[in-house]
FIKELO-546514 format. One record per atom (N, C-alpha, C, O, CB): x, y, z. Coordinates in steps of 0.02 Angstrom, whole numbers, plus 50000, padded with zeros to 5 digits. Glycine has a CB too. Layout:
BEGIN
XYZ ...
REM end
This chain:
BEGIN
506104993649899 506814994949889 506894999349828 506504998749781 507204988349882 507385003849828 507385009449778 507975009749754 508425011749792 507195016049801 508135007749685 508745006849659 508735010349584 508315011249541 508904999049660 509695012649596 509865016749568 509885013149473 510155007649476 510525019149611 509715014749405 509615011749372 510365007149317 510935008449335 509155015949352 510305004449282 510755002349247 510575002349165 510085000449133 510894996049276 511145005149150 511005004549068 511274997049044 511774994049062 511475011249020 510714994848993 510834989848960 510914989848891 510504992648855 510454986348974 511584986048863 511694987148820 511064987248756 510594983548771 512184983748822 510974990548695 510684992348655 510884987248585 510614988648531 510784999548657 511344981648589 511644979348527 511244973848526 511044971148578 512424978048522 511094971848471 510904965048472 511164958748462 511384956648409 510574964748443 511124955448521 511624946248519 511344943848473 510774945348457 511584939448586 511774938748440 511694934648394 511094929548445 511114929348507 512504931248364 510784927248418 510294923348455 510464915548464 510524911548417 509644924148420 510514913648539 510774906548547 510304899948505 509694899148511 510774905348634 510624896848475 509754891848449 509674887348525 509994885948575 509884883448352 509144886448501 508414886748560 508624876748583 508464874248636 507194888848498 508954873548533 509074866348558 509484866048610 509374862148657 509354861948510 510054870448608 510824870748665 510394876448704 510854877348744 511874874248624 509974880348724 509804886148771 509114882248796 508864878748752 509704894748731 508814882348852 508134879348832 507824885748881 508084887348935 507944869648856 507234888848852 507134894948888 506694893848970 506224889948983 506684899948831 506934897149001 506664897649061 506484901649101 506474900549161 506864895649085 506274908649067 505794914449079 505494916349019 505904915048974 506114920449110 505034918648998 504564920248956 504294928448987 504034929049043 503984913648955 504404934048941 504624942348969 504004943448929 504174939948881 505504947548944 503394945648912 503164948548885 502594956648904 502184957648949 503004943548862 502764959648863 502284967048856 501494965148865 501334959448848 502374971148768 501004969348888 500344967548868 500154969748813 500034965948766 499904969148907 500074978548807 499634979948750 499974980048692 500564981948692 499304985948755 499694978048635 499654976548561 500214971148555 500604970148508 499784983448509 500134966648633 500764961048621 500374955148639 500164951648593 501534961748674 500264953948693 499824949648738 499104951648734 498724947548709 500054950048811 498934955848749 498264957548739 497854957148677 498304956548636 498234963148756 497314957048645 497094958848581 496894967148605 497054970348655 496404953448550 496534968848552 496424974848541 495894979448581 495874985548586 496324974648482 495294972748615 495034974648654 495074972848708 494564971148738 494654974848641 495714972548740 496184974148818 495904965548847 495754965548907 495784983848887 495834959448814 495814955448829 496114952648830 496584953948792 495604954248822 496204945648873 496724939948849 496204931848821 495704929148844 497344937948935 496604930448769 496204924548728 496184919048781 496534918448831 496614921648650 495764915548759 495724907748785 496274904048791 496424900848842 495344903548745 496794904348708 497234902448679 498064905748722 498604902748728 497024904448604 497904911948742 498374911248760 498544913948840 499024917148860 498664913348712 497944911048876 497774907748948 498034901148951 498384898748995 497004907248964 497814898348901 498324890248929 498924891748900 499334890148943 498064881248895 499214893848851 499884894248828 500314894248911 500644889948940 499994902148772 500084902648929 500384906049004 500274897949058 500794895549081 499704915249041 499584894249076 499724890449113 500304886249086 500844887349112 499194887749130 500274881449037 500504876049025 501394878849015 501834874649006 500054872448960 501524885149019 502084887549019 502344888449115 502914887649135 501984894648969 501854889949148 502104889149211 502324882049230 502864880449255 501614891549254 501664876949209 501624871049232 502304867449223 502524863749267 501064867949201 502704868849153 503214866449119 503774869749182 504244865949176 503254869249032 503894873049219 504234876549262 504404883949224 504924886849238 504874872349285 504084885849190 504404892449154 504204898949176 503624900449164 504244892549081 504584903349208 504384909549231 504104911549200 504234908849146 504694913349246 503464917549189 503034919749165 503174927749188 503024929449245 502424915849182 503454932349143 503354939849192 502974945549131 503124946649073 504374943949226 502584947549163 502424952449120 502624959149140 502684962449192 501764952149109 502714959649073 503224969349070 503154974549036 503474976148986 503934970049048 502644978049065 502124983949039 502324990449047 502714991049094 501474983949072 502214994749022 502295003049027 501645003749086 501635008349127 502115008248934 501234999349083 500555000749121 500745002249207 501094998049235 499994993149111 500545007549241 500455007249277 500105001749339 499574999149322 500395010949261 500384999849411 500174995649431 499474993649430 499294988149410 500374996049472 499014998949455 498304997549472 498144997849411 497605000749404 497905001949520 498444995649349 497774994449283 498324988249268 498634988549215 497555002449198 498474982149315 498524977149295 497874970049323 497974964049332 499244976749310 497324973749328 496924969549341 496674964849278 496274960149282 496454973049373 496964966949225 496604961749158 497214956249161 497214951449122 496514966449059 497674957249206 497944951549195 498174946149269 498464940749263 498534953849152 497974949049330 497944948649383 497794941449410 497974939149464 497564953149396 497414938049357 496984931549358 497634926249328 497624920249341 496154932049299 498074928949294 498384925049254 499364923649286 499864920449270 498234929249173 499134928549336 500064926949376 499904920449425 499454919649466 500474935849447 500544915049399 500594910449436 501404910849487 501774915749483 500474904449386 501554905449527 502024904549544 502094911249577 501674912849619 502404902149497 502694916449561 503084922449595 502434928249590 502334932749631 503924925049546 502044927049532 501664933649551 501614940149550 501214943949577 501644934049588 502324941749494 502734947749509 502334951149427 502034946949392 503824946049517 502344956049410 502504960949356 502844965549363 502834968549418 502074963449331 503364968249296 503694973449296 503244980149254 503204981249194 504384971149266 502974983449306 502744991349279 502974994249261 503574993549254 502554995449302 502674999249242 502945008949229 503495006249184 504015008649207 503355015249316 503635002949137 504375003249100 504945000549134 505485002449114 504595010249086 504924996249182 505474995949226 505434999549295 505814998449342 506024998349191 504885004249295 505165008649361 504835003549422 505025005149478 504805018249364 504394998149418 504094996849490 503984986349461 503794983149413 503055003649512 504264985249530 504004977349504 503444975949580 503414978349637 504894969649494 503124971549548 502554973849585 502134966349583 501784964849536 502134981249547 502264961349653 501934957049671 501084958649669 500754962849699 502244955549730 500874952649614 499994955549610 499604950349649 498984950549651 499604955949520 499914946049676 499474942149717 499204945549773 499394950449806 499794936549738 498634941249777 497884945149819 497274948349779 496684949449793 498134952249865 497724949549718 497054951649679 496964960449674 497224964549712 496324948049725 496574961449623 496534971249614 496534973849679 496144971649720 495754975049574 496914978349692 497064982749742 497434980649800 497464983349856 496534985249761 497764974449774 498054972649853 498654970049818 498914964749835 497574966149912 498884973549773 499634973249734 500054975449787 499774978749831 499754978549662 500834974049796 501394975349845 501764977449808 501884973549762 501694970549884 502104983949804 502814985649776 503534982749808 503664983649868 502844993149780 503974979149762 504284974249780 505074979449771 505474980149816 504094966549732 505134982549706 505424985549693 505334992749671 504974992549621 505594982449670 505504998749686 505295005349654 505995007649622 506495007949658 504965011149713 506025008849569 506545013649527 506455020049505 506545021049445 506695011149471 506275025249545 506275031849555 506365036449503 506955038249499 506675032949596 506075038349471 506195045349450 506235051249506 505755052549542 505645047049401 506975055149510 507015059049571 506505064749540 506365065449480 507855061749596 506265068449591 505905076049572 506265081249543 506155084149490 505655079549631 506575081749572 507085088149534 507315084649466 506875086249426 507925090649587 507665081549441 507635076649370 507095076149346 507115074649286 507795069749374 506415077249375 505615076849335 505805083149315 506035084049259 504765075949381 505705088749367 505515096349333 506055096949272 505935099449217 505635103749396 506715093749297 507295096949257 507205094649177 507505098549141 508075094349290 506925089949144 506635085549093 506075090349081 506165094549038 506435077549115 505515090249113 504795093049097 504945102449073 504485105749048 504195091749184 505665105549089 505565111849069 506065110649003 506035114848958 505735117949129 506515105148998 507165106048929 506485103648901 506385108048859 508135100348916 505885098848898 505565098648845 505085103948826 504945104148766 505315093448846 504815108048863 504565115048855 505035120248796 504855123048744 504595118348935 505535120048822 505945123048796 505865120248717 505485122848676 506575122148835 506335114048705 506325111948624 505805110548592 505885110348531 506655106648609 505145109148618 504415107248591 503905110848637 503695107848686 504255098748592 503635119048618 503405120448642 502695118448633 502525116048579 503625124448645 502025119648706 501575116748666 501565110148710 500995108148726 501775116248585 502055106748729 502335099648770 501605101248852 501615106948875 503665100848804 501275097948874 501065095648930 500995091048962 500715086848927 500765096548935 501185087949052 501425082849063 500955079649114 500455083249122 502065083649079 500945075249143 500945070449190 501455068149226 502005068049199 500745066249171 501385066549271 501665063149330 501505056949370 501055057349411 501635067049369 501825051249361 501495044249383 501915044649440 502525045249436 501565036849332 501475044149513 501835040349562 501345034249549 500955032149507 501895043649642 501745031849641 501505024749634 500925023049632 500735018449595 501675021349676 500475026949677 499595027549668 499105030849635 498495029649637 499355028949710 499485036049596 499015040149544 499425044749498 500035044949503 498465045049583 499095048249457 499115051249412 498885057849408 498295059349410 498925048349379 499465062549401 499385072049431 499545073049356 499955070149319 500115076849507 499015079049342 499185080249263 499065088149277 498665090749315 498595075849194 499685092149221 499525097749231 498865099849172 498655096249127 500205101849230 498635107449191 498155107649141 498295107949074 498815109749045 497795112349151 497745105649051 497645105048960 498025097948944 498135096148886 498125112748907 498215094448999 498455089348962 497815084848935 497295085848967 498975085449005 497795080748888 497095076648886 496855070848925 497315068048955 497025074248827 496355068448933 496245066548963 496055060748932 495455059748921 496005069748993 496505056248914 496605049148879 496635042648921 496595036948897 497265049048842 496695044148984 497025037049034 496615032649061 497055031849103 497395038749098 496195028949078 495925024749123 495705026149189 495455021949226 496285020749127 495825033949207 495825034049271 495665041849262 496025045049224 496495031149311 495065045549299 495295052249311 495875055149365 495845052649422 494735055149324 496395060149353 496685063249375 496545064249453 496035066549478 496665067349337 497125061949487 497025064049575 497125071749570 496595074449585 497705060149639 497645076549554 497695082149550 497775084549482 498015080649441 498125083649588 497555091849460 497735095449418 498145102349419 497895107949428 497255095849397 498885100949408 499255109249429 499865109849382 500045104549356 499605109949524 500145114349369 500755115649341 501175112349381 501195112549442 500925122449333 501725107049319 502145102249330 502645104549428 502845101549478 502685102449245 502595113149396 503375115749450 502595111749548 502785108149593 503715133149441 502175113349543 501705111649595 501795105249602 501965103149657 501005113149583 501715100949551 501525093749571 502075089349585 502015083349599 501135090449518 502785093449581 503385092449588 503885093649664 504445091849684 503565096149535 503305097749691 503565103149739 503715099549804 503285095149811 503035109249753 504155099549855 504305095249924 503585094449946 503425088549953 504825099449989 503135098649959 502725100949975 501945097849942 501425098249974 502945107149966 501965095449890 501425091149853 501215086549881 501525082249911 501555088449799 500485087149871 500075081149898 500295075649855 500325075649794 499265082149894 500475070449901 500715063149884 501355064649864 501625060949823 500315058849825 501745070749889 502295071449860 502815066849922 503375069349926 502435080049844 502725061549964 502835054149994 502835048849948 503105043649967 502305052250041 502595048949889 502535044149854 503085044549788 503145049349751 501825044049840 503475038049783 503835040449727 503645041849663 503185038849636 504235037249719 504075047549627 503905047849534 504135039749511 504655036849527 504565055449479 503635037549474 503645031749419 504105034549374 504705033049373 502915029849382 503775039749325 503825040249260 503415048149275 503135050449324 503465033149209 503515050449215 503335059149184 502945055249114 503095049649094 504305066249156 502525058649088 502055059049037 502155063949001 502115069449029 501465059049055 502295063648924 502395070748909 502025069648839 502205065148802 503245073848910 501445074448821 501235073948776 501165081148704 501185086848726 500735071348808 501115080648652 501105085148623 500275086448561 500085082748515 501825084348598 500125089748575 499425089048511 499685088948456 499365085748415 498855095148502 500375092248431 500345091848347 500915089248308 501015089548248 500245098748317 501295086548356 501885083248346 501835076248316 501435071948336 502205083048408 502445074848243 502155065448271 502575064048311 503005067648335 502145058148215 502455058048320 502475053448398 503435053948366 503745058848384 501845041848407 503655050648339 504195047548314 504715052048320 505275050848344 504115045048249 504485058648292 504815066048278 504795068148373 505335067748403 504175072748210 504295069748402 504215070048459 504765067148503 505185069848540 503675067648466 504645061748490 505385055948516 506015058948504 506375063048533 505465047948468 506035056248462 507025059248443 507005067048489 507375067748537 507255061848317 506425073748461 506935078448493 506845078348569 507295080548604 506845085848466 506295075948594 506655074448697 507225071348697 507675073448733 506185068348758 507305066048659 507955062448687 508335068048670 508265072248714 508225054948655 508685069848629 509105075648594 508885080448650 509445079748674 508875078148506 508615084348689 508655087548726 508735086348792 508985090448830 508325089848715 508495078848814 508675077148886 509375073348892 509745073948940 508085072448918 509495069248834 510185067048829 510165059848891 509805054848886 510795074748852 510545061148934 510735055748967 510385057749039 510655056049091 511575054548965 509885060849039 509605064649106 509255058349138 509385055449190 508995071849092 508795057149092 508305052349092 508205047049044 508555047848994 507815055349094 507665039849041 507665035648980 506905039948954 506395041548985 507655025548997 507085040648897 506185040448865 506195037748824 506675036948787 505765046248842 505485034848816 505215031748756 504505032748750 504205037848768 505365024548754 504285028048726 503595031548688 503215022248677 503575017348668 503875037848582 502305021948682 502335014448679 501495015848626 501125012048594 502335009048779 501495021648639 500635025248642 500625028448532 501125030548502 500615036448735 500205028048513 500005027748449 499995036848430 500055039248374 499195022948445 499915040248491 499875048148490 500625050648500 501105046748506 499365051248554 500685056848500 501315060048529 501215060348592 500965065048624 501505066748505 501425055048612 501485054648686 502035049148740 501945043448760 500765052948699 502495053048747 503255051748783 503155047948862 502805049448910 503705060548797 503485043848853 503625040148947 504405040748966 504905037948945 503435029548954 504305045149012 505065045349034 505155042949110 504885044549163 505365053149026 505535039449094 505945036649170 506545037249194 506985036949152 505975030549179 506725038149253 507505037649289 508025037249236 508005034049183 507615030449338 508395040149253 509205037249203 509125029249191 508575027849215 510145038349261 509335025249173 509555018149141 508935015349167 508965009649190 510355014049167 508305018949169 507675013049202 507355010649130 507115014449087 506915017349264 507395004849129 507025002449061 506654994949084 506694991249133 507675001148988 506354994949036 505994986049048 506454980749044 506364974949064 505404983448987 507124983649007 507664977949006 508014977349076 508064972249110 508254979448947 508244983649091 508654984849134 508254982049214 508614980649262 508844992949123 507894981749216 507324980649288 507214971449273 507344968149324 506264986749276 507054968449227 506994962949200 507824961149206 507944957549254 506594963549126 508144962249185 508884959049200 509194958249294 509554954349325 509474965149154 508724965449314 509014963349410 508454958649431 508444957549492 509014971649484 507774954249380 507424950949409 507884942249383 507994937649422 506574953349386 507994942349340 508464938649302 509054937649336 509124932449367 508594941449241 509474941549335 510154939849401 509834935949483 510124931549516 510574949949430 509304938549496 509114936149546 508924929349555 509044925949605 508734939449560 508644927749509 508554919849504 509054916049478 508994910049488 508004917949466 509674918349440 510054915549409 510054914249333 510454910449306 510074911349439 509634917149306 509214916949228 509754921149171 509834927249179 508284922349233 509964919049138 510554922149085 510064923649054 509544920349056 511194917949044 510154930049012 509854933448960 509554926848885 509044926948852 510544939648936 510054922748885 510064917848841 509584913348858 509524908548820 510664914948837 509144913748914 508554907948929 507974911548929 507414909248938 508594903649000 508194920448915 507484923148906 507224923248844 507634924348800 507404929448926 506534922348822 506144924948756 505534930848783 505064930948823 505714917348713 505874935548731 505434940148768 504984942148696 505134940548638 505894947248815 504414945848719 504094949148648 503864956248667 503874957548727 503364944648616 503644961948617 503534967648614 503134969448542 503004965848493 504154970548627 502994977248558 503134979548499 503044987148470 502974989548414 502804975648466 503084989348528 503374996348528 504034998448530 504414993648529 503164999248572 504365004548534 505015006448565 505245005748621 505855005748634 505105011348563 504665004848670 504775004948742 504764997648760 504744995548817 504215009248783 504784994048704 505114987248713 505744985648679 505984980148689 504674982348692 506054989848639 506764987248628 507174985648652 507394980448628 507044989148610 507654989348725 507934986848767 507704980048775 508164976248760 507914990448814 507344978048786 507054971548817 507084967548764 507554963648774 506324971648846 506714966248691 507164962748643 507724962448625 508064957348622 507074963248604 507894968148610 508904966948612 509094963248667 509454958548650 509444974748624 508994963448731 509274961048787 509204952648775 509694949148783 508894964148853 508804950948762 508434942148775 508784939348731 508984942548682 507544939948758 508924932848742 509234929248686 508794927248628 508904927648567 509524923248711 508204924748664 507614925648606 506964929748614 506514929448656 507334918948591 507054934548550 506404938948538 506124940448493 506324940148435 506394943648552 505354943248520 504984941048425 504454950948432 504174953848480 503974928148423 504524952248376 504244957948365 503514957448350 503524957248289 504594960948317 502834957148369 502464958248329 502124956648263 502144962048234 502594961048330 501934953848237 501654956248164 501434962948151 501404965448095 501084952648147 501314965048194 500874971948203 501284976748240 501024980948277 500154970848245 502034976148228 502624978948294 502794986748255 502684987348195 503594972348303 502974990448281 503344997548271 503964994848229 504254990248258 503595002048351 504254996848160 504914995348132 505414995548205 505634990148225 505135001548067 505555001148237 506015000948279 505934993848339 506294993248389 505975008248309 505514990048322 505244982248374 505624978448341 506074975248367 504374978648376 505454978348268 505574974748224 506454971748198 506704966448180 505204978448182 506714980048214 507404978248194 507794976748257 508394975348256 507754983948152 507354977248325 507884975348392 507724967848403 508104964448437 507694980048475 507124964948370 507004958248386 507524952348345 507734954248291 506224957248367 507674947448361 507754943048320 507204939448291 507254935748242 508124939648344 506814940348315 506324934348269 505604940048266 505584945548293 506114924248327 504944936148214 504364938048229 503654932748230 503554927048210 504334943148186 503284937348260 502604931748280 502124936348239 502224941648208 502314930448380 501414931348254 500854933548222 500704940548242 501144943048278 500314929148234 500074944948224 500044950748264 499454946548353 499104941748369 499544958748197 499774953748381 499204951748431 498614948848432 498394946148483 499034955448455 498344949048387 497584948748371 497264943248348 496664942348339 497424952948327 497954938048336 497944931848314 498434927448356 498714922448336 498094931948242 498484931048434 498854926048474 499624923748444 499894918148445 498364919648477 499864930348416 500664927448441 501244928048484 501844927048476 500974927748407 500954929648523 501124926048602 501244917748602 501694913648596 500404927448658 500374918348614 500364909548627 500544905648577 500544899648589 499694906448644 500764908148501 500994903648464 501754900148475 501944894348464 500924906648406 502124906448504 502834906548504 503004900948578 503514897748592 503124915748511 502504901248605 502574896748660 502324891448683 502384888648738 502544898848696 501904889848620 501774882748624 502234879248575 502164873248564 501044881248609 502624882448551 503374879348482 503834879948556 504184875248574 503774887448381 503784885248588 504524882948649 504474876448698 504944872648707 504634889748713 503724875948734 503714869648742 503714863948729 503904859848770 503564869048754 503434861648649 503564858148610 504154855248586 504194849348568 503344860048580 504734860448584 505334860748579 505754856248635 506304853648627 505454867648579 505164856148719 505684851448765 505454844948764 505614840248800 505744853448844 505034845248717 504624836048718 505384832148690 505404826048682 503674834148633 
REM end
């Protein structure tokens, strides 16, 4: 199903206390949130995630990661089974195991809105080269680097890999990739947005100058809130964590959220609360105090 996106507000709620709210989804990011540093998940916070299902508590994880590189966590979806990808753009039932993921939901980046983004950033940051995420791979034009997990299905100038006419051009745009060699990341940021305006969402999750742009109003909040309405889940029973930019929406949104120890300032000031860094499991700290909390 392919739906049109929604902007979510950007302000941050006062945060409900946790005695009158009792949470009943748990939203979290993988990398430099859930994960440690070497793309694992701890012992510690494998049972956190069970003993958080067991308690009845939704479990969703909500990654910039593309679908097929959610196999490090594939082992660990209980109950629904679902993750939210690409930033919001794809939710994506992982039961069955690597490679036999189902797209449940797709939130589209249209093509013409890719090229129309990929040339205003040419324009204000020249030097800019991109990628293209559909649902099954990754088309990079040349000179972009070659940083990802995956080699490249095609290599062509964006206007090609965009074209009616493109191989896998059946498959929807996720997200655009836009990277720069000499830009910083932060500076990078501000001037796409400043040049795409309200075209598209971008953000940024990656340690380089390197941009994720999605659909108008597609964010990890905004995709996470139509999974949330669906079950009946008020923002106020979510705790979510992050700690990039491309998790703010999603902390601002939750009634309870924790930035990182190790979070981007811009994590930091959308969260209400904070945890240990990744690397010391604060994840599973924050959620063995929420279950503790229903004893």
């Amino acid at each position: 199903m392919r739906e049109n996106g929604r902007v979510t507000s950007a302000t941050r709620r006062p945060e409900t206390p946790a005695s009158t709210v009792p949470t009943r989804l748990i939203a979290t990011d993988l990398d430099g949130t859930l994960l440690h540093d070497d793309k694992t998940v701890s012992a510690r916070t494998i049972a956190a995630l069970a003993a958080a299902e067991q308690a009845g508590i939704e479990v969703f994880f909500v990654t910039g990661r593309p679908a097929r590189w959610m196999d490090v966590v594939s082992d660990h979806v209980h109950g629904h089974g679902l993750a939210i990808c690409g930033n919001g753009a794809a939710v994506v039932d992982l039961h069955g195991g690597p490679g036999a993921h189902r797209f449940v939901k797709v939130r589209e980046l249209a093509p013409d809105i890719a090229l129309d983004v990929i040339q205003l950033l040419r324009a204000a940051a020249p030097g800019t080269v991109c990628a293209v995420e559909r649902t099954f791979g990754l088309h990079l034009e040349p000179g972009y680097p070659l940083m990802h997990m995956e080699p490249p299905e095609i290599v062509s100038p964006a206007e090609k890999l965009l074209a009616k006419d493109a191989l896998d051009a059946d498959q929807p745009v996720l997200k655009v990739l836009a990277f720069h060699p000499e830009m910083d990341p932060d500076g990078f940021l501000t001037v796409a947005r400043t040049a795409i305006g309200t075209r598209a969402n971008v953000t940024r999750s990656s340690p380089s100058a390197l941009l994720e742009i999605s659909g108008p109003g597609v964010s990890k909040a905004s995709t996470l809130e139509l999974c949330c309405a669906e079950r009946g889940i008020a923002p106020e029973e979510v705790a979510a964590f992050g700690d990039m930019p491309n998790d703010v929406e999603m902390l601002t949104w939750a009634g309870r959220s924790y930035a990182m120890g190790n979070a981007h300032p811009a994590a930091v000031a959308a969260a209400s609360g904070r945890t240990a860094p990744n690397n010391e499991d604060g994840v599973a700290i924050v959620i063995e105090r929420i279950l503790a909390e229903r004893l």
